[in-house]
C-alpha positions as CSV (number, residue, x, y, z in Angstrom):
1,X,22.0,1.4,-17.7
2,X,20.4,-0.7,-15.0
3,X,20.8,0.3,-11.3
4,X,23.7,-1.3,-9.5
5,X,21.2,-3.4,-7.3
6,X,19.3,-4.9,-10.2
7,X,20.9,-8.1,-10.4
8,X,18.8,-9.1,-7.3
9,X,15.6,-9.3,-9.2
10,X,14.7,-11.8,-11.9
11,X,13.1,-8.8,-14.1
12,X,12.8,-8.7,-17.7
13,X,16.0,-6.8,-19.2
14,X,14.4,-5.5,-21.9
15,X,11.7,-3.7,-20.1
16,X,12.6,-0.2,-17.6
17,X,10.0,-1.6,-15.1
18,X,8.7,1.9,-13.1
19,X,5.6,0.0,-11.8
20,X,6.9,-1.9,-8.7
21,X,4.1,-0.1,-6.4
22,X,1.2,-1.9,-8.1
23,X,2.3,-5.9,-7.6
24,X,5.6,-5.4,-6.3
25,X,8.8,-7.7,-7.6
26,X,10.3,-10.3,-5.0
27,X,13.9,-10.5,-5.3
28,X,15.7,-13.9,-6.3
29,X,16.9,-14.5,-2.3
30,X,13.5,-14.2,-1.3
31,X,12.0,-16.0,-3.6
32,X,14.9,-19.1,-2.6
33,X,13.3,-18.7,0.9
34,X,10.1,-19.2,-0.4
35,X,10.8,-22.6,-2.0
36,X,12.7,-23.7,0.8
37,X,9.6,-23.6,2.8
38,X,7.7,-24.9,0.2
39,X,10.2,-27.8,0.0
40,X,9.5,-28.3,3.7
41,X,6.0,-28.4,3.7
42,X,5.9,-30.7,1.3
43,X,8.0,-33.3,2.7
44,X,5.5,-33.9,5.1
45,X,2.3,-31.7,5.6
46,X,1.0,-32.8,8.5
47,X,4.0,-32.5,10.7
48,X,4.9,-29.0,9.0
49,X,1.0,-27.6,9.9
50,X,0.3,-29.4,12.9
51,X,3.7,-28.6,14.8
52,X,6.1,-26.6,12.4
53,X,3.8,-23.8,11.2
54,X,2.8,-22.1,14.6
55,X,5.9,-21.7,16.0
56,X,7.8,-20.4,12.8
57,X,4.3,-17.7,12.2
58,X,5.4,-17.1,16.0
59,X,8.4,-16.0,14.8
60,X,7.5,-14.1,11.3
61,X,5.5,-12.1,13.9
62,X,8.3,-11.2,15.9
63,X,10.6,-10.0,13.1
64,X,7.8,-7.9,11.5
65,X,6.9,-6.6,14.8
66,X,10.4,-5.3,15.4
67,X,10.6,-3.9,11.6
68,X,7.5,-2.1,11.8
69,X,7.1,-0.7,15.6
70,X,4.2,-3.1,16.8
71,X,4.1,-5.9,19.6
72,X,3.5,-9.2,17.5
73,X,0.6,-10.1,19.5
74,X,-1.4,-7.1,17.9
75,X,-0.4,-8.3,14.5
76,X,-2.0,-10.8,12.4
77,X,-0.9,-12.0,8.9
78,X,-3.4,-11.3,6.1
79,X,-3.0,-11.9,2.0
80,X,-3.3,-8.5,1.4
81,X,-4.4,-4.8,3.0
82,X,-7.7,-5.1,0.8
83,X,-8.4,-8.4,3.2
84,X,-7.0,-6.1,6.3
85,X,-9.4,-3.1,5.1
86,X,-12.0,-5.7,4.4
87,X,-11.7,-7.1,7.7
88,X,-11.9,-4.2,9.7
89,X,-15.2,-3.2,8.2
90,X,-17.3,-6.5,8.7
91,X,-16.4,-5.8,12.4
92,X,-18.0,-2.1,12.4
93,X,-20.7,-1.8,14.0
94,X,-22.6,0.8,12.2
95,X,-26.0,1.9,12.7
96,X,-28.4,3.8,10.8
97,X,-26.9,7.2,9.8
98,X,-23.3,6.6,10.5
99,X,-20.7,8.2,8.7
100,X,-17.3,6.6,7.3
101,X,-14.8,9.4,5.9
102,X,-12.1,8.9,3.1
103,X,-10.3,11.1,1.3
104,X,-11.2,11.0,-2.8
105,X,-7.1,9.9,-3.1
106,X,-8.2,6.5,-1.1
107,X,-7.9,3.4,-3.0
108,X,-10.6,2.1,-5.0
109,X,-11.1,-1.2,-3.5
110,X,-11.2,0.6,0.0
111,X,-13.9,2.9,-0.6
112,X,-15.4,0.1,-2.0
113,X,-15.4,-2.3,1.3
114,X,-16.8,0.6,3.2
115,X,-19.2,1.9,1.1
116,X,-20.5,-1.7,1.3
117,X,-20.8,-1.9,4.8
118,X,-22.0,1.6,5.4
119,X,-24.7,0.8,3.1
120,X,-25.9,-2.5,4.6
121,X,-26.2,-0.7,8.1
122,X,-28.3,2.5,6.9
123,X,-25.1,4.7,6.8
124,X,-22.9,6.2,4.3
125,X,-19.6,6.8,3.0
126,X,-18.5,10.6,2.9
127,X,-15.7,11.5,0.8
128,X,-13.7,14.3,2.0
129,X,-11.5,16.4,-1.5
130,X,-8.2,17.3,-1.6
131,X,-7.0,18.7,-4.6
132,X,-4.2,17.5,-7.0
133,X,-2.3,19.3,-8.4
134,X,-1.7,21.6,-5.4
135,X,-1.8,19.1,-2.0
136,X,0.1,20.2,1.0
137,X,-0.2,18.2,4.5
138,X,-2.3,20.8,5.9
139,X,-4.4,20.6,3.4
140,X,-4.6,17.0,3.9
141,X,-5.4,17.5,7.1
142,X,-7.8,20.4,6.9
143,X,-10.0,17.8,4.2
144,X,-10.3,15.4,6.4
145,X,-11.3,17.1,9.7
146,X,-13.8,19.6,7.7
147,X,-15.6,16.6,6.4
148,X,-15.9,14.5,9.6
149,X,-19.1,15.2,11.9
150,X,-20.6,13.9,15.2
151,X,-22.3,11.3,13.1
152,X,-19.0,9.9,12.1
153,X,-17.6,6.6,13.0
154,X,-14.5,6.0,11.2
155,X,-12.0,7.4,9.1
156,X,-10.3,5.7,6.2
157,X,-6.9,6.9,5.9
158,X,-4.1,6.5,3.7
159,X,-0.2,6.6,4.7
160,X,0.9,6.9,1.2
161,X,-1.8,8.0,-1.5
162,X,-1.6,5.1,-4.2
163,X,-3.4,6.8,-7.2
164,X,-1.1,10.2,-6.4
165,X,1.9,8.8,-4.4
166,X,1.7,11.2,-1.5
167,X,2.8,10.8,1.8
168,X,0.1,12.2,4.3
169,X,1.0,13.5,7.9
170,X,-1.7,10.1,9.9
171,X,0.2,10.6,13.3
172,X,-1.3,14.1,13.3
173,X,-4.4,13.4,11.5
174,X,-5.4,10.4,13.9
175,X,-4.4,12.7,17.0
176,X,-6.3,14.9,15.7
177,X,-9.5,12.5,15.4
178,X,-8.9,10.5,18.4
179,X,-9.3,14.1,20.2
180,X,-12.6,14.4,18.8
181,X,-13.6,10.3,19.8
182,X,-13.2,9.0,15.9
183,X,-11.4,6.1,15.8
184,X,-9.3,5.6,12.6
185,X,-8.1,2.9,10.0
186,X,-4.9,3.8,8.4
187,X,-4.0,2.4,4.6
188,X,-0.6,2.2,4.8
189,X,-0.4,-0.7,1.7
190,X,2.8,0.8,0.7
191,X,4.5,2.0,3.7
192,X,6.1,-1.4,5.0
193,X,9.5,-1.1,3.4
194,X,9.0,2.3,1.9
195,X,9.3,4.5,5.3
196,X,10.7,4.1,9.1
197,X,7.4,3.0,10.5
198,X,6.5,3.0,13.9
199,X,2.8,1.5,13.9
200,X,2.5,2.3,17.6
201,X,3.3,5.8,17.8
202,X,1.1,6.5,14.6
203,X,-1.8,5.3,17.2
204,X,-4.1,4.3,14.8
205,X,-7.1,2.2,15.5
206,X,-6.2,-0.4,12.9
207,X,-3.8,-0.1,10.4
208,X,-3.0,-2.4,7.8
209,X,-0.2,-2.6,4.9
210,X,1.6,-4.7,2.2
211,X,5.2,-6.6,2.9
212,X,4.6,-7.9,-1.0
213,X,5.3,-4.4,-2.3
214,X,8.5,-2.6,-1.1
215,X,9.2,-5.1,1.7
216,X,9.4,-7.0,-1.4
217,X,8.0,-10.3,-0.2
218,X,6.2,-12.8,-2.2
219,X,2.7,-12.4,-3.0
220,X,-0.1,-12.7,-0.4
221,X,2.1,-11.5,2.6
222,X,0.7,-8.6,4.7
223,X,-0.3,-7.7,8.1
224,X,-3.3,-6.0,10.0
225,X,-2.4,-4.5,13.7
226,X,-5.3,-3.5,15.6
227,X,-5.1,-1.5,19.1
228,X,-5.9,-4.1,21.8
229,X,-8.9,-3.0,23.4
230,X,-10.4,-3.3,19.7
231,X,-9.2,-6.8,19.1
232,X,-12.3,-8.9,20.5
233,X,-14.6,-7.4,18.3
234,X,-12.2,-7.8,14.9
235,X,-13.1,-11.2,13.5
236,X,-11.7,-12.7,10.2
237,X,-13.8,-13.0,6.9
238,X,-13.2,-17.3,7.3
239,X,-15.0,-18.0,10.5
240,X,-13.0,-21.5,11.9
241,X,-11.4,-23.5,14.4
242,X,-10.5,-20.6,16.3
243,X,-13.9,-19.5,17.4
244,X,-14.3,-22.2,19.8
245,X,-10.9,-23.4,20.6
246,X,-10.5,-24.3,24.0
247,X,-6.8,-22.9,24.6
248,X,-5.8,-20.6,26.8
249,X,-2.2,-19.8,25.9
250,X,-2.8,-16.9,23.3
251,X,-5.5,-14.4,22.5
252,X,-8.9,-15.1,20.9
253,X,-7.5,-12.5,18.4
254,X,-4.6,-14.7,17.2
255,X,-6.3,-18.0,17.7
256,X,-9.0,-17.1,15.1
257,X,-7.1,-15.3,12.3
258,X,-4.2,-17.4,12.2
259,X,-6.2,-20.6,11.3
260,X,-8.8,-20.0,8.5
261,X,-8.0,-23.1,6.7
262,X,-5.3,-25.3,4.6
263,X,-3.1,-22.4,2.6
264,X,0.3,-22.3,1.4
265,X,1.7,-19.8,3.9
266,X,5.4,-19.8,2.4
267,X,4.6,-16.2,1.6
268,X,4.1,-15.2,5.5
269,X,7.4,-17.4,6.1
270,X,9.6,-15.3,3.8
271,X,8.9,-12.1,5.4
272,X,12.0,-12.3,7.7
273,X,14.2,-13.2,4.9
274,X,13.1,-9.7,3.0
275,X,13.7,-7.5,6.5
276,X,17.3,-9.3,5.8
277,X,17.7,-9.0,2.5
278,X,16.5,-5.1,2.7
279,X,18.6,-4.2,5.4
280,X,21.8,-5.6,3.3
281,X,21.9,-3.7,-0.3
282,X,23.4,-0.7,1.1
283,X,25.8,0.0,3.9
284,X,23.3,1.6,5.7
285,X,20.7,-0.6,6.0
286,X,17.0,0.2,5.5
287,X,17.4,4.0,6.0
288,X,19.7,3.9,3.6
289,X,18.0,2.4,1.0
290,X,15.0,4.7,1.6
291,X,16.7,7.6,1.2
292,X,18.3,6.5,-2.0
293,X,14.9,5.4,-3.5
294,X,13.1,8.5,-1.8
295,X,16.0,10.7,-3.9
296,X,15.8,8.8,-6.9
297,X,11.9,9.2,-7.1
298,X,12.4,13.1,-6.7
299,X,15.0,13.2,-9.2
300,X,12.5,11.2,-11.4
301,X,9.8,13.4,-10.8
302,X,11.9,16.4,-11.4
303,X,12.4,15.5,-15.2
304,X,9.2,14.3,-16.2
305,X,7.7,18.1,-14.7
306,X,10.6,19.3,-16.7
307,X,9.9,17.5,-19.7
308,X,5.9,18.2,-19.4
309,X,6.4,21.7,-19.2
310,X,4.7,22.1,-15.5
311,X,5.3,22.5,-11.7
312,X,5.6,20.1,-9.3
313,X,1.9,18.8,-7.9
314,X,2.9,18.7,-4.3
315,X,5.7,19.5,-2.4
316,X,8.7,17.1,-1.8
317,X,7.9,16.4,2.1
318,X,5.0,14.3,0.7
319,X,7.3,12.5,-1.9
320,X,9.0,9.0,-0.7
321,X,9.3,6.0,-3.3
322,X,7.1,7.2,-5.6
323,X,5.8,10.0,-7.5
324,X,2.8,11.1,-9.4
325,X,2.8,13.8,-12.3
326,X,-0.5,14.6,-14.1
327,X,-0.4,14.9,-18.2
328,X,-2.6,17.7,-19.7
329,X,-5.9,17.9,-19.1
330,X,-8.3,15.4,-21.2
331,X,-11.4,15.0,-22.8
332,X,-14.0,12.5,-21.2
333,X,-13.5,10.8,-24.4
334,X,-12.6,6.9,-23.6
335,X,-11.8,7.8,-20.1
336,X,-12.0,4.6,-18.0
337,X,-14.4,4.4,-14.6
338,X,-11.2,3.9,-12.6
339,X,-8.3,2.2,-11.7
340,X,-4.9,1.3,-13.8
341,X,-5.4,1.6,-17.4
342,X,-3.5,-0.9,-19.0
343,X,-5.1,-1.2,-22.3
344,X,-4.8,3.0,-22.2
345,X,-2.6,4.7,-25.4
346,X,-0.8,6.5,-23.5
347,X,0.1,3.1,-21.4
348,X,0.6,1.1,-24.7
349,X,2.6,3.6,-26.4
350,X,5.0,3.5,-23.1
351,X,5.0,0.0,-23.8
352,X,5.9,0.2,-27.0
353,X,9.2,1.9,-26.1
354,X,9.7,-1.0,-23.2
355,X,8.6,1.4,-20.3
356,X,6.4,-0.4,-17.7
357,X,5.3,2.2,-15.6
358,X,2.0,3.1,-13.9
359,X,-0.9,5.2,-16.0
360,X,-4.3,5.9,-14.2
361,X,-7.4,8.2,-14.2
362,X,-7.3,11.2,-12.2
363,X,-10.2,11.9,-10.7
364,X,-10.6,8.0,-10.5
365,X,-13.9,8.5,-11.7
366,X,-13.7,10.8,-14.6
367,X,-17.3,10.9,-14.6
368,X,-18.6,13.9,-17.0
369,X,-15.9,16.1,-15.9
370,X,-12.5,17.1,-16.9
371,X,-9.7,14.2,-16.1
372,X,-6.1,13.9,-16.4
373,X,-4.3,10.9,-16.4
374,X,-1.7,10.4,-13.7
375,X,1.7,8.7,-14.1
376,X,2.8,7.2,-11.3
377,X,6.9,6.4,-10.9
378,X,8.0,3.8,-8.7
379,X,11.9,4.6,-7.5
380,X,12.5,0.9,-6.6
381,X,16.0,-0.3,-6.0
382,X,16.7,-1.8,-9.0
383,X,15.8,1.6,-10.7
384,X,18.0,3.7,-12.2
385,X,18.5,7.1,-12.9
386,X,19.2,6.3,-16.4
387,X,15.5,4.5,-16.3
388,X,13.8,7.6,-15.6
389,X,15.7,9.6,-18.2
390,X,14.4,7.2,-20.8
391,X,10.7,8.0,-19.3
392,X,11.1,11.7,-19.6
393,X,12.7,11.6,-23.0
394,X,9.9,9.1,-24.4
395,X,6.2,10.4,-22.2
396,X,5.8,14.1,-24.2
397,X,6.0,12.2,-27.9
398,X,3.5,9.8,-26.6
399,X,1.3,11.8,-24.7
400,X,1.1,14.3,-27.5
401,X,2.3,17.1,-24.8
402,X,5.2,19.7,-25.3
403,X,7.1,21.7,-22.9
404,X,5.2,25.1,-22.6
């Protein structure tokens, strides 16, 4: 039976879709917005970019600003956090030796951009472990301290865990750094939506995350907020009109990323319409329907530990929309070298039974080690209970793993 709040969503019917943290799903109100602006800019394009645009990004800013705890002069609109991680990195100014710390639970692509970087300067990425099953926040915390060192520069880390769906304690952890200078850049890709989020108090350096995921805006709409006496020195990836744009009325900051060239920015418009549309499923708003997703996603994980036969890989204060559960443990045997693996058995199989639900590597690089796969549930609103029942009746058969 489908949840309550599922007519919103133009979704398949005939597939339980448990996957909404990898691409997201855009409800059909938002996706109205969308074409509306779309409609608008194309009834005349040069009076919608050279007048019309400005003034309604003035105003995306403002709402997301509000929804997220930031001033919307530190916020700029990027496609994705990838492009807000990227970002951040080609402003670094590393030398010879430096250090860049993430935890081995950081996303792929993000280790990736810094790796890059570090490399080019002379320096290095460090990763820092924490273990899985068997995470706590301290331990969290404890991982990443332990592996920073005077040589370090930066620290990579994440709000909420995307390979194992955990909620990490980052106003702590960046207190923690700033006390010993280390400035930090926080992943939070699938906070926005998911948790109350107060960018500001977190205190973060930078900190960039996704309003396409459980914001659930259209595709290519997220933000990067940087503190403001790091702003001059963050430039885009496009270099354009901004750099040498004679006005005076806003930032250098804002002047430069919000022009990088002709785009379709009706995903950036619609992010006002998802705050709405959010805020009015339930009664109570936003915290409401975080709760009820954050409950759902612990029930979920509940019956798929049951139905696997094992205990719980971390506890539930680092559980909010989602939830990861490790299968047995596997031979390296057709292991992939990391990230989602859709062409997987165990994925296929799922699919098979009309599940659509997240199945990845865990470590992300197997390497020559033992691995596990990790399946990831995504408690989005227009999942039910009855969804994840299915799951847990279905994953054992297919995985070839028993209770006990």
């Amino acid at each position: 039976m489908p949840s309550e709040l599922a007519h919103h969503w133009t979704l398949d019917p005939g597939t339980v879709f448990l996957n909404h943290g990898s691409f997201g799903a855009t409800p059909r109100r938002v996706l109205e917005a969308q074409a509306s602006w779309r409609a608008r800019m194309e009834r005349e394009p040069v009076a919608f970019f050279a007048r019309a645009l400005e003034p309604a990004m003035d105003e995306v800013r403002t709402a997301l600003g509000g929804f997220v705890g930031a001033a919307p002069d530190d916020l700029v609109l990027v496609p994705n956090a990838t492009v807000g991680i990227n970002t951040v990195a080609r402003s670094l100014d590393l030398r010879k030796g430096d250090e860049v710390v993430a935890l081995d639970h950081a996303y792929n692509a993000a280790t990736n951009a810094l790796a890059h970087v570090a490399s080019l300067a002379g320096g290095r990425l460090v990763i820092a472990r924490l273990p899985f099953p068997g995470a706590t926040p301290s331990l969290a915390r404890d991982a990443i301290l332990d592996a920073v060192t005077p040589r370090t520069r930066l620290v990579l880390l994440d709000h909420i865990t995307s390979p194992t769906a955990l909620a990490l304690p980052v106003t702590e952890i960046v207190a923690a750094l700033a006390l010993r200078g280390i400035d930090t850049l926080v992943d939070g890709a699938h906070a926005p939506g998911m948790l109350e989020l107060d960018v500001e108090a977190i205190g973060a350096a930078y900190y960039t995350g996704n309003c396409h995921k459980w914001l659930c805006a259209p595709k290519g709409a997220s933000f990067l907020h940087v503190r403001r006496d790091l702003q001059e020195a963050v430039r885009p990836l496009v270099i354009s009109h901004g750099a040498n744009s004679p006005r005076v009325d806003r930032g250098r900051f804002r002047l430069e990323h919000d022009w990088t060239g002709t785009w379709d920015p009706s995903a950036y418009l619609s992010i006002p319409a998802a705050i709405e549309f959010g805020a009015s499923l339930l009664p109570g708003g936003w915290a409401a329907l975080q709760e009820r997703n954050r409950t759902l996603a612990l029930r979920g994980r509940h019956l798929l530990c049951e139905a696997l036969g094992i205990e719980a890989p971390a506890p539930d204060v680092m559980i909010a929309s989602m939830a990861s559960v490790p299968l047995p443990l596997e031979s390296t045997g057709g292991a992939a070298s990391g990230g989602a693996l859709y062409d997987d058995p165990v994925h296929a199989g799922l699919r098979r039974n009309g599940i659509q639900v997240s199945v990845g590597p865990w470590p992300q690089q197997p390497g020559d080690g033992p691995w596990r796969r990790l399946i990831r549930i995504s408690a989005a609103p227009y999942v039910s209970q009855e969804d994840l029942v299915l799951l847990a009746r279905v994953l054992p058969g297919v995985a070839g793993s028993s209770p006990g």
